[in-house]
NUMAR-650480 format. One record per residue (C-alpha): residue in three letters; x, y, z. Coordinates in Angstrom, 1 decimal, decimal comma, padded with zeros to 4 digits. Example, Ala and Ser with C-alpha at 12.3 -4.5 7.8 and 13.67 -1.06 7.14 Angstrom:
  residu       x       y       z
     Ala   012,3  -004,5   007,8
     Ser   013,7  -001,1   007,1
//
This chain:
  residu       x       y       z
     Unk   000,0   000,0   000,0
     Unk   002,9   002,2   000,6
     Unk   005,5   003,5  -001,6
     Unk   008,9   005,4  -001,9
     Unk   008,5   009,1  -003,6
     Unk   011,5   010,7  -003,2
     Unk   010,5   013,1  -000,8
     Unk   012,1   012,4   002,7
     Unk   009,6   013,1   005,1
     Unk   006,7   010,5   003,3
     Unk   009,7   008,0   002,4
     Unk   011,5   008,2   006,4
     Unk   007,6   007,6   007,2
     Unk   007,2   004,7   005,0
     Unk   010,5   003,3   006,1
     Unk   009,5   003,4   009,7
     Unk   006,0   001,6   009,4
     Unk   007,5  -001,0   007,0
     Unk   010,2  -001,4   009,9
     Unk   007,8  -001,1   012,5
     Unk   005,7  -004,5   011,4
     Unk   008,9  -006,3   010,3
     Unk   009,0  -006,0   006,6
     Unk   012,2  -004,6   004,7
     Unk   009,7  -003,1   001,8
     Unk   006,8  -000,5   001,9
     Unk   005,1  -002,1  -001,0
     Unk   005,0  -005,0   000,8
     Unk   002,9  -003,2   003,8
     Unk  -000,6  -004,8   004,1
     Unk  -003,8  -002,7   005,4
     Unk  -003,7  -005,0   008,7
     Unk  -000,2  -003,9   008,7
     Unk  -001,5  -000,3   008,6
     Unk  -004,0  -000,5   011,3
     Unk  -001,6  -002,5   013,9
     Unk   000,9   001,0   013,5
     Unk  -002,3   003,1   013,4
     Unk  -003,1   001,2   017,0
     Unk  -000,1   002,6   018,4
     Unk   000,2   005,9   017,0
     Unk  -002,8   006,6   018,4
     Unk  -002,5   005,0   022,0
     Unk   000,6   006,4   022,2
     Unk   001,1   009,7   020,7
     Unk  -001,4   011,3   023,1
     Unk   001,1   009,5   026,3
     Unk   004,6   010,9   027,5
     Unk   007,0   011,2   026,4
     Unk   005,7   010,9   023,1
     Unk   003,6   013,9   023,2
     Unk   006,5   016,0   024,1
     Unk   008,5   014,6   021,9
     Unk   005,8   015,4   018,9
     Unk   006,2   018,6   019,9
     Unk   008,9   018,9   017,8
     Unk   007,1   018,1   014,7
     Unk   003,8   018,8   015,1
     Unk   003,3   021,4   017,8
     Unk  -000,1   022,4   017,0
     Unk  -001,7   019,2   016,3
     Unk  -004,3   017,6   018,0
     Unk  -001,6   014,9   019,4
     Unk   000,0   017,7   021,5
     Unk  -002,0   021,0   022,1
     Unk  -003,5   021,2   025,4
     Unk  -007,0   022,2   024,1
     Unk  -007,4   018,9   022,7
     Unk  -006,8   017,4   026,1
     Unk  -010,4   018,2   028,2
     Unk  -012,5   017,1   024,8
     Unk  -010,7   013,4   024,6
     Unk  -013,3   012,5   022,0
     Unk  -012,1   015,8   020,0
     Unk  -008,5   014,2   020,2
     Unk  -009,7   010,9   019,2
     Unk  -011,4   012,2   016,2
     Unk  -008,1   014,1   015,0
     Unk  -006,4   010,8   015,3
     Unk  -009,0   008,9   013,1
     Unk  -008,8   011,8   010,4
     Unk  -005,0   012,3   010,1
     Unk  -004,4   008,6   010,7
     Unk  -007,3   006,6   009,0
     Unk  -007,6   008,5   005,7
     Unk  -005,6   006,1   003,9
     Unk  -008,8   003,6   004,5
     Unk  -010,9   003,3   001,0
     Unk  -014,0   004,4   003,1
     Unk  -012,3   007,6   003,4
     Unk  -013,9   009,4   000,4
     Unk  -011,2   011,5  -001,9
     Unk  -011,6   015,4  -002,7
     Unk  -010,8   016,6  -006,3
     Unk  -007,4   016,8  -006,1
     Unk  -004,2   014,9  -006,6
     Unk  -001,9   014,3  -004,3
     Unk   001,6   016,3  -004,1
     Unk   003,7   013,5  -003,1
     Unk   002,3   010,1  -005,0
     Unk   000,3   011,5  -007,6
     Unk  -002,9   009,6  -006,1
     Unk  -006,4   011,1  -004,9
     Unk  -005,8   013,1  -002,2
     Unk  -008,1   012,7   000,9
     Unk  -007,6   015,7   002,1
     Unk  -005,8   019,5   002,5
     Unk  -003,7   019,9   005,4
     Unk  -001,7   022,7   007,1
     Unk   001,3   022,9   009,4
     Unk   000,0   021,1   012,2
     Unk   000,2   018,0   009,6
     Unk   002,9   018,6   007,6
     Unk   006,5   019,9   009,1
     Unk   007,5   023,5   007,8
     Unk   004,1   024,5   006,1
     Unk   002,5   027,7   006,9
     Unk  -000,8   028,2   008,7
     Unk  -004,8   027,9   007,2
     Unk  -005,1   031,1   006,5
     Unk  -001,4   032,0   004,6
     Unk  -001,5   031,6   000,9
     Unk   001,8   032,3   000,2
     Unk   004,2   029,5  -001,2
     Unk   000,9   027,1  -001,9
     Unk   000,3   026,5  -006,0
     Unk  -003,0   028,7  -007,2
     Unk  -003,2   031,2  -004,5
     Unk  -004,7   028,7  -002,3
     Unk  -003,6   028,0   001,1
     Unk  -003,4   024,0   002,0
     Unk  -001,3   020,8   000,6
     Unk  -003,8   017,8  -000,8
     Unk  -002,2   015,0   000,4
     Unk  -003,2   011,2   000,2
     Unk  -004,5   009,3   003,1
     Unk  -001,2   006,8   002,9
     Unk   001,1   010,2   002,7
     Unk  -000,5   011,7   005,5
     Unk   000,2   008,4   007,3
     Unk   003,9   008,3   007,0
     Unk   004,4   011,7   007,6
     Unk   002,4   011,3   010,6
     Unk   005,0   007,9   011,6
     Unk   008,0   009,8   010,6
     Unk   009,4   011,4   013,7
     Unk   009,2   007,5   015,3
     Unk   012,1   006,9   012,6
     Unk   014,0   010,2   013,5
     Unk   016,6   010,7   016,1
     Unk   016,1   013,0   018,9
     Unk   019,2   015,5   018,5
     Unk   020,0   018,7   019,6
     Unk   016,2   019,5   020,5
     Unk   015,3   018,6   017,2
     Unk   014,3   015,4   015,2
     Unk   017,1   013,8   012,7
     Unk   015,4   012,6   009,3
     Unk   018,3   010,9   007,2
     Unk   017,3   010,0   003,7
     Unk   019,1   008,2   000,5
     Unk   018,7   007,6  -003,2
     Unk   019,0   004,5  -001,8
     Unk   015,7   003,0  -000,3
     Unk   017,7   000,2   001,5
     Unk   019,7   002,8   003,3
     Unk   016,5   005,1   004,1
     Unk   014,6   002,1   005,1
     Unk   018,2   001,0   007,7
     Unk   018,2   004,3   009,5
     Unk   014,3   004,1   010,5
     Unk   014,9   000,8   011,8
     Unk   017,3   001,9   013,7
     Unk   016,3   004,9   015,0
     Unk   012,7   003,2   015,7
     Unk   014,3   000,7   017,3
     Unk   015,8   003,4   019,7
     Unk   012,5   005,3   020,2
     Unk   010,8   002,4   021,3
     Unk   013,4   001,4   023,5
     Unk   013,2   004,6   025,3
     Unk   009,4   005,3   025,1
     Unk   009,3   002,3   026,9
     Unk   012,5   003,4   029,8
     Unk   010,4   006,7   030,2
     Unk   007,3   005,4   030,8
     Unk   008,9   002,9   033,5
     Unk   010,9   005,7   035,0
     Unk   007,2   008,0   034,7
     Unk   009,0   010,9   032,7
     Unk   008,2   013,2   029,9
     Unk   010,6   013,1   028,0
     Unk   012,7   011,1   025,2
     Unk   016,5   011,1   025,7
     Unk   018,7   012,6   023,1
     Unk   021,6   011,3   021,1
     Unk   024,8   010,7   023,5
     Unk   026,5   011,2   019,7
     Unk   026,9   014,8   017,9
     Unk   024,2   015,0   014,8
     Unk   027,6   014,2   012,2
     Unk   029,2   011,7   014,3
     Unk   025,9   010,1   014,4
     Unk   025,2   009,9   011,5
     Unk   028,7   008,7   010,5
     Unk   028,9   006,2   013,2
     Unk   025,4   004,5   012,1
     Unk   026,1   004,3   008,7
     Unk   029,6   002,7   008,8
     Unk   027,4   000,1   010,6
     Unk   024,8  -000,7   007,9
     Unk   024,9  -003,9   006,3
     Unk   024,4  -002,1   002,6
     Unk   027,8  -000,2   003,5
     Unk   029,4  -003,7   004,0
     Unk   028,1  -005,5   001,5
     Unk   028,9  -002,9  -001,1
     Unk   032,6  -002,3   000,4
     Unk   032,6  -006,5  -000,6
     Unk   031,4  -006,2  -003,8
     Unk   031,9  -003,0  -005,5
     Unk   028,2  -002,2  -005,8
     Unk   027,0   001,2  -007,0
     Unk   027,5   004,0  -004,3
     Unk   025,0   006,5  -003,5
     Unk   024,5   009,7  -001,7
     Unk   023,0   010,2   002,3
     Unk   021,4   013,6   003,1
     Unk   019,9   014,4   006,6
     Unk   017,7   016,6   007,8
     Unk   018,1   018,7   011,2
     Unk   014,3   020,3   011,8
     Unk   012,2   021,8   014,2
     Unk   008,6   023,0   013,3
     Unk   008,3   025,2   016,5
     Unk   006,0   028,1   016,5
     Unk   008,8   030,1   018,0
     Unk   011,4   029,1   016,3
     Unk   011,1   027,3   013,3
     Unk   014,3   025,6   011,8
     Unk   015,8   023,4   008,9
     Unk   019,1   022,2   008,5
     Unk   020,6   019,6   005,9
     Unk   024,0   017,4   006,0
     Unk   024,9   016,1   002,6
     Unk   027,3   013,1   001,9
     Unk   027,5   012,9  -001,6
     Unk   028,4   010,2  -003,7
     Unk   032,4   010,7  -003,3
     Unk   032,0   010,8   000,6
     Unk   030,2   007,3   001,1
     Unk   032,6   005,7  -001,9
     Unk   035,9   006,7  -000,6
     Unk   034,1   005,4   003,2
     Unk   033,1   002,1   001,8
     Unk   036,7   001,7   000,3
     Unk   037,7   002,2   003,7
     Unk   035,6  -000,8   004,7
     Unk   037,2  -003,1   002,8
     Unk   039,7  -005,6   004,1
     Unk   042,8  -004,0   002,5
     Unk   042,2  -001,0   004,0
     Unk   039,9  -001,4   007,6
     Unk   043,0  -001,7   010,0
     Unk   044,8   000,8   008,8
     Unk   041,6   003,3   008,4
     Unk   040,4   002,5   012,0
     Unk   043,4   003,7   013,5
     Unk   043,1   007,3   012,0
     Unk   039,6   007,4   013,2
     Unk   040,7   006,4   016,5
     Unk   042,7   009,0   017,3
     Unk   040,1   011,2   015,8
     Unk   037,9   010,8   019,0
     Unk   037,1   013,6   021,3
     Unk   039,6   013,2   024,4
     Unk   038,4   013,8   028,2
     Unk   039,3   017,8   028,8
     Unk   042,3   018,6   030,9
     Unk   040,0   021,2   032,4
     Unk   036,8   019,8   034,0
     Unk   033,8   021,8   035,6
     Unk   032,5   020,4   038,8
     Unk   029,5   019,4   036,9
     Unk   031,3   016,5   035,1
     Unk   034,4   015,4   037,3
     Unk   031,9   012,6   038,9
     Unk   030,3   011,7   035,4
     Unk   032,7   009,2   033,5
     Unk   034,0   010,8   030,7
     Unk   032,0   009,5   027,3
     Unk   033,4   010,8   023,5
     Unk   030,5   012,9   021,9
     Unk   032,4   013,3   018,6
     Unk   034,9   012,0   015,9
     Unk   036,5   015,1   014,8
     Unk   037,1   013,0   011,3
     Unk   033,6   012,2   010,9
     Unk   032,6   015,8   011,7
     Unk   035,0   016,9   009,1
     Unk   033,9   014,7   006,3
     Unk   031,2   017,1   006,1
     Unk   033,3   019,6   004,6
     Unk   034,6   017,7   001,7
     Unk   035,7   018,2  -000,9
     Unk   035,9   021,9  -000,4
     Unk   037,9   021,3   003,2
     Unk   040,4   018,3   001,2
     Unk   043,8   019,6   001,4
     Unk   043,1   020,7   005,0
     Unk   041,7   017,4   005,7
     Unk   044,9   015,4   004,5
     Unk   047,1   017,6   006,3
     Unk   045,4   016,8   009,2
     Unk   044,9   013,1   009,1
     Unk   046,9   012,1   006,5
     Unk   050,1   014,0   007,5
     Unk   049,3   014,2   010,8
     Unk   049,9   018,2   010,8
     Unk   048,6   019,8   014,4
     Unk   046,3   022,6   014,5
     Unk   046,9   025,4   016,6
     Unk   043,1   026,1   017,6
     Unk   042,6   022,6   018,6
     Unk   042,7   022,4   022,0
     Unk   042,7   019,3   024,7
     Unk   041,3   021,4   027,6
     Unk   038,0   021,2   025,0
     Unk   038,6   017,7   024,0
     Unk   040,0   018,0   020,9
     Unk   042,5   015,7   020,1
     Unk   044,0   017,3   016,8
     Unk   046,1   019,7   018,2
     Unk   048,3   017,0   020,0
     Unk   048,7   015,2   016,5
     Unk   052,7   014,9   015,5
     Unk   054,3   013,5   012,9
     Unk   057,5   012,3   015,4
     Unk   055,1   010,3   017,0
     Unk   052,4   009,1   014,7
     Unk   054,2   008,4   011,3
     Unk   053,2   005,1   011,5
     Unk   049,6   006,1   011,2
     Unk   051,1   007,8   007,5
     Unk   049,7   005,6   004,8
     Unk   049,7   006,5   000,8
     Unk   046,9   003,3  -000,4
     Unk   044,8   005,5   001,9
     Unk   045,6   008,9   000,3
     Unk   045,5   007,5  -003,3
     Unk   042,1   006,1  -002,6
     Unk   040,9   010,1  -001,2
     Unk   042,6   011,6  -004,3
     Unk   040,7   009,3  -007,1
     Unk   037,4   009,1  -005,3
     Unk   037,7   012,2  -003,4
     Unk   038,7   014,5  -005,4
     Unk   038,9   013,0  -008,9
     Unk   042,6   013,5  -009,3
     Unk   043,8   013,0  -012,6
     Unk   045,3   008,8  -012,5
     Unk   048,5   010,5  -014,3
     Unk   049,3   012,7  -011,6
     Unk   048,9   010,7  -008,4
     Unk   051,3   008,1  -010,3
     Unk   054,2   010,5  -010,6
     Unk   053,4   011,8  -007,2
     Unk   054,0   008,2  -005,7
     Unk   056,9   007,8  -008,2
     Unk   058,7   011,0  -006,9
     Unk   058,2   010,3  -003,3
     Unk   059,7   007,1  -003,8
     Unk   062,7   008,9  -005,4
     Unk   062,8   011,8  -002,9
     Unk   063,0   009,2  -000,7
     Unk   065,3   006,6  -001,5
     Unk   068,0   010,1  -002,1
     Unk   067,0   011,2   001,0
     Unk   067,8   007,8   003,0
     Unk   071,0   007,3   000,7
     Unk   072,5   010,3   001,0
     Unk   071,6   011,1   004,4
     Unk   070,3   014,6   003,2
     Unk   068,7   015,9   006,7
     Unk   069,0   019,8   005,0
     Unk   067,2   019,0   001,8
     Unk   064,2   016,9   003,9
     Unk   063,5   020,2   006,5
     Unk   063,8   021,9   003,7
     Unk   061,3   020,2   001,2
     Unk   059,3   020,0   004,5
     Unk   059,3   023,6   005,5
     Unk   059,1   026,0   002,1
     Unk   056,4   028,2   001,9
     Unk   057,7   030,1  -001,2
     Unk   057,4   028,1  -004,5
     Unk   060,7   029,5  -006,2
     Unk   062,7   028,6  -002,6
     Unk   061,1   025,2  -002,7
     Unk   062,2   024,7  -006,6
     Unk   065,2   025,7  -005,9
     Unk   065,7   023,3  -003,2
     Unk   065,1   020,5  -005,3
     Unk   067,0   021,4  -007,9
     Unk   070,6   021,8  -006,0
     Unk   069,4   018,5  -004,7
     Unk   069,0   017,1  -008,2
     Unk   072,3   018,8  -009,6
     Unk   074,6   017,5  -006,7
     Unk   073,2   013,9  -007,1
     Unk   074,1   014,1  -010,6
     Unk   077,0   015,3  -009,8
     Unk   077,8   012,4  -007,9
     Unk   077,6   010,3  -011,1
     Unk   073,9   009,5  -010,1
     Unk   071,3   010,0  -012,3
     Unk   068,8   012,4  -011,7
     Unk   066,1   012,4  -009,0
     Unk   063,7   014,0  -010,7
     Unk   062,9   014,7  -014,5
     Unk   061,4   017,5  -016,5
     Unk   057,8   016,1  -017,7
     Unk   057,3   014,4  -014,1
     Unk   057,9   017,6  -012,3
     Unk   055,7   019,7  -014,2
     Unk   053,2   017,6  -013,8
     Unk   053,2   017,7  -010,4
     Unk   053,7   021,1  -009,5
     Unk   053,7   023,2  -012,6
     Unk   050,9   024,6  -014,9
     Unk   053,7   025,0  -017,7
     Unk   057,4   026,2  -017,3
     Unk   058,1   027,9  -014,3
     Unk   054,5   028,4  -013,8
     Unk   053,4   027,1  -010,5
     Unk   050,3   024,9  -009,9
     Unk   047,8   026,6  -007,4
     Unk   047,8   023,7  -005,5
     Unk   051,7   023,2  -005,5
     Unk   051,5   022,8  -001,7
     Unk   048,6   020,0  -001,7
     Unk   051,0   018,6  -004,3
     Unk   054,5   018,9  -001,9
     Unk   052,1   017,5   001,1
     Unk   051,5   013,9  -001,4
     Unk   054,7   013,4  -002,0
     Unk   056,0   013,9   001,7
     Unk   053,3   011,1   002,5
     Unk   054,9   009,0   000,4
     Unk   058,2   009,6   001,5
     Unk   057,4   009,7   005,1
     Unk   056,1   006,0   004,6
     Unk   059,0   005,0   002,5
     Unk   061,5   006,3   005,0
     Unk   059,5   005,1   008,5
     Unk   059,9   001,7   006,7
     Unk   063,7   001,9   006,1
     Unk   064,4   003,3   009,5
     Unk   066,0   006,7   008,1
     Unk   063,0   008,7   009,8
     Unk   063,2   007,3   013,4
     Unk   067,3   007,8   013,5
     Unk   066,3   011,7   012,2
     Unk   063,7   012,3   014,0
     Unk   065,0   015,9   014,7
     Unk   064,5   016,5   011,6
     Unk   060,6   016,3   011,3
     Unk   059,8   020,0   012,1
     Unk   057,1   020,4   014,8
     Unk   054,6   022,3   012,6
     Unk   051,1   023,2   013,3
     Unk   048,1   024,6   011,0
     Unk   047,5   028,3   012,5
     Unk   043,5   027,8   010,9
     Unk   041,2   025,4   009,4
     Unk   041,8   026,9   006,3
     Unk   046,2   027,2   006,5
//
């Protein structure tokens, strides 16, 4: 009876009911399905905590407003319109539905819909006329969405996707929680639902690395697809939207990480990604045991790609950033490369470049092959000055320089030479003694490289004086 439409609130909604009676498909979803979910919504959504929780979604509906409460048969009859119009009894008005394209049952308003205006505003509706017509099975899910959002931040957490299998595994699981704690708070006799012990984007990263589609796909190579949630409050005071958008990059490059070749290696970057107890605690929390709220890598894959050389500075190259501080729990500012580069890994970076930010297959080659060049000279020689230097160099013509002296004395020294023409400019030039714009994203590759090739040898833990202790002075250095 039910069916996806694209349009998050109505397919979250359908998700949940279909999760709610145990099947993994809306279509699947019989009319005794329908009135076993009805049974609830309407024994429960007029109880605590669930009416407060409502509140949230649908403040001025007949669920939550305190009028309705002295006229319980004026409650009951709200229920039965907003919940039983999807029954073929239910006789449809002249108008099609805005969501499925079927006969609408009815118009409704904001206290039926999330984010609509009131009766009597016109504005934003199609024809001058104020109202959506909605079916009765639409009006249904909408109505079961918030049991299939996460409580978070004082608002509800809808999280949709192109895929229905990944739509249909955050319902479940965030119905799964609901219930759970309707059920503790109605025990314990309070009025309200917990909220998330996660941040909204560590949530939301945290549950999808656990979905089976993420797994299975990470296996076998299946099509990726994008996640977007949505962060909203329909309260009369303060009304609110926000939306979180993984797009198709984000979740490939994070099911590549899933994979066998890469897990271990992943996990321990997004270990020391965790938020860290603060050195300075109130009085409040020094008898509460000390719980991480956040993955500061998760929270940052929400600024991809625009945040990517940023990103791999940080957790690729393990670069410390000055306003990150562990009184507030933030681990990045301790990170060092003297002390973490064995957490330095290229298969990782050359995964983030192609999937992440579609470099050209070309270039990341000849990035790996100079790194392996820089350093094998750098271990053979013993060329301490040239490493700090390549390290350090803020000014492109220094930096070219640099390599260049490094190039002509290895010659010299009847070697042949470190680097070649056509492989440089690829790397770091636009054309001849033109500099790429992203010269230093491309100096920051190959010192992954090289830091990997020369933790492996040794060289880098006898030199470790050498690594300069640098940190990023902003999130955008």
């Amino acid at each position: 009876m039910l069916k996806y439409t694209g349009h998050p609130l109505v397919d979250v909604g359908a998700a949940t009911i279909a999760a709610f009676v145990g099947k993994r498909d809306p279509t699947l979803v019989t009319e005794s399905d329908l009135e076993k979910v009805v049974d609830y919504m309407t024994r429960q959504y007029t109880r605590q905590p669930l009416k407060s929780f409502l509140t949230v979604a649908f403040p001025n509906s007949g669920f939550t407003q305190p009028a309705f409460e002295k006229t319980p048969e004026r409650r009951l009859k709200y229920a039965r319109q907003v919940l039983h119009a999807y029954r073929k009894d239910v006789p449809a008005i002249d108008r099609t539905c805005v969501f499925t394209g079927d006969p609408a049952k009815m118009i409704v308003y904001r206290q039926h819909i999330p984010l609509l205006t009131g009766e009597d505003a016109i504005n934003f509706f199609p024809y001058g006329e104020a109202g959506l017509p909605v079916s009765g099975e639409a009006l249904l899910c909408i109505q079961a969405f918030p049991l299939g959002a996460a409580k978070c931040a004082g608002r509800l957490l809808a999280v949709h996707s192109d895929n229905n299998e990944l739509t249909y595994y955050f319902a479940r699981t965030f119905l799964e929680e609901n219930r759970k704690n309707i059920q503790l708070a109605q025990a314990e006799g309070s009025t309200k639902m917990p909220e998330t012990k996660l941040s909204l984007r560590t949530l939301l990263i945290d549950t999808l690395l656990k979905a089976s589609r993420m797994q299975r796909q990470a296996r076998e190579g299946e099509q990726v697809f994008s996640v977007t949630a949505f962060h909203l409050s329909n309260s009369g005071q303060d009304p609110s939207l926000d939306i979180y958008h993984l797009p198709l990059e984000v979740i490939g490059f994070l099911q590549t990480m899933l994979s066998a070749e890469y897990r271990q290696d992943w996990q321990v970057i997004v270990k020391r990604a965790w938020e860290v107890a603060p050195t300075k605690k109130s009085k409040q929390t020094d008898a509460v045991p000390f719980e991480p709220r956040r993955n500061w890598l998760y929270e940052d894959l929400f600024k991809l790609p625009d945040n990517a050389a940023v990103f791999l500075r940080t957790y690729f190259l393990r670069i410390a950033l000055q306003w990150a501080k562990a009184e507030q729990g933030d681990p990045r500012g301790g990170y060092s490369l003297k002390n973490e580069a064995q957490l330095i890994s290229w298969k990782i970076t050359e995964q983030f470049l192609r999937r992440m930010m579609h470099m050209d297959k070309e270039r990341v080659e000849q990035i790996r092959m100079m790194g392996d060049k820089l350093a094998d000279y750098v271990s053979g020689q013993n060329d301490r000055r040239f490493f700090t230097a390549f390290f350090m160099e803020q000014r492109y013509d220094y930096f070219r320089t640099a390599l260049i002296k490094a190039n002509l004395a290895h010659v010299r020294r009847g070697n042949a030479p470190i680097v070649t023409l056509d492989p440089y400019i690829t790397v770091f030039e636009e054309g001849n003694e033109v500099a790429r714009a992203d010269w230093r994203l491309a100096r920051d590759l190959v010192l992954i490289r090289m830091i990997e090739r020369l933790h492996a040898s040794g060289w880098l833990g006898q030199n470790q004086e050498v690594i300069p202790d640098l940190v990023q002075e902003s999130a955008e250095s």
